[in-house]
Structure formats: structure tokens, C-alpha cells
N, C-alpha and C positions, 0 to 999 in steps of 0.2 A: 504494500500500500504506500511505504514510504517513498518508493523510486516511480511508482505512477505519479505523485504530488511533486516532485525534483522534476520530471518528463515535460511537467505542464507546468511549470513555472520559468522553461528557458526560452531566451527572445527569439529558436528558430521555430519555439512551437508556436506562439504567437505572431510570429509572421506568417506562418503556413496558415493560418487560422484568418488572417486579415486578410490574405489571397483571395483562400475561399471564398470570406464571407465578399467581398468585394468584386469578386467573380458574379455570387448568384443575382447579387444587386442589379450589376449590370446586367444580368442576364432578365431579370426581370423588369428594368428599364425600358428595354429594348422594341415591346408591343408598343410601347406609348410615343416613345417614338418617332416610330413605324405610323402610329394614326397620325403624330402632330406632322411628319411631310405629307401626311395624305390632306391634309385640311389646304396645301398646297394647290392641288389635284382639283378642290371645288369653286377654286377661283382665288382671286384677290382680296376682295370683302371678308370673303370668310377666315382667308389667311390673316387677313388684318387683324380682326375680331381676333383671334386667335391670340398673334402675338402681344396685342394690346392687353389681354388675359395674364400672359406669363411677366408684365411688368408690375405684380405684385409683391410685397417682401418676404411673403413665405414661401412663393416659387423662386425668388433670389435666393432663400438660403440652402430649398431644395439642392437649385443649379450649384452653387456651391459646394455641399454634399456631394454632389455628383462628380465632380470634377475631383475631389479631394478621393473618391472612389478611385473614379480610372489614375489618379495616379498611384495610389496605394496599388493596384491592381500592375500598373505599367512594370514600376519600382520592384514587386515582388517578383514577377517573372524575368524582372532581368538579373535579380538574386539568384533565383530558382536557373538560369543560364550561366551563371556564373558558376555555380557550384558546379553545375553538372559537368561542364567544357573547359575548366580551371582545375589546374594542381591544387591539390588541399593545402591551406596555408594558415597560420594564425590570424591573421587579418580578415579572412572571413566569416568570423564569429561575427565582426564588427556591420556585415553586410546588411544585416536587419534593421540596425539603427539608424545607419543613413539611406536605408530603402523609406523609412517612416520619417526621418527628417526632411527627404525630398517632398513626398507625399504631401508633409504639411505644409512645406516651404509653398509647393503648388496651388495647395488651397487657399492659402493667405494671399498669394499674388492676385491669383482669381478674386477673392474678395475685396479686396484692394481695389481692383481694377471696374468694380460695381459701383464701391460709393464717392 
């Protein structure tokens, strides 16, 4: 019991775990979308209506979310590339926490870049 709780308390299980979750995210993203080009598809009007919609503050911090997603998402698979296609070395313990500083770094810029 004691080395299942060591297991999941190290930053590559928690990066694996941020991938994931940041994976299904997107993946679940991905219908909405998929409808919001399609509101493209019904014209101009509609599109307008539409993006006039997403200039609200809790769709700004969605998008935000979102972005700080696909970086987490970006970041961890080029961890996950690293290891795989890189000699083992001490410095990539270190991979996880600049996979998640970049991440944040990303979000903040994006957020930044709103107000």
C-alpha cells in the first residue's frame, strides 16, 4: 500500500495524469467545435450572432481553459517524445515541470492577451 501512495505522488505520475485528463477534454471539445464552424455554413448573421455570443466573460475564461488544455496537452506529449526517443538522463525527471510551466506560461499569455 505504501509504494502504491510513493507511485502517485511522483510528478511523472501526475503528468501522465494531466495528458490524459487534457486529452479527453479536448476530445470532448471537439463536437462543439465542429457545430461552432458549422454556424459558419448558415450564413453571416448567424455566424455573427454566434461570435457576438462567445464575447462573454465566462466563454473568455472557458477559451482560456482551453488553450491552457492544449498546451498542457502539447507540453506533455513532447515529454512523452522525449523520453521515448532520448537516452535516459537525470534531467528528465525535470521534464514534467517545465512541461507544466510552459503550459501555464501559455495560459497566462492567452489571458493576457484578452484583457
Amino acid at each position: 500500500m505504501r509504494s502504491d501512495f510513493r507511485a502517485r505522488n511522483h510528478p511523472a505520475y501526475w503528468a501522465i495524469l494531466v495528458h490524459r485528463i487534457s486529452g479527453l477534454l479536448l476530445a470532448l471539445f471537439l463536437p462543439f467545435h465542429f457545430w461552432a464552424l458549422g454556424q459558419a455554413l448558415q450564413g453571416e448573421a448567424r455566424l455573427d450572432d454566434f461570435l457576438r455570443w462567445t464575447e462573454q466573460p465566462l466563454l473568455k475564461l472557458a477559451e482560456t481553459l482551453l488553450v491552457l488544455a492544449l498546451a498542457a496537452h502539447l507540453t506533455g506529449g513532447i515529454r512523452i517524445l522525449m523520453l521515448e526517443f532520448l537516452a535516459w538522463r537525470a534531467w528528465q525527471k525535470s521534464l514534467a515541470a517545465a512541461a507544466a510551466g510552459l503550459s501555464i506560461a501559455a495560459g497566462l499569455a492567452f489571458l493576457l492577451n484578452l484583457v
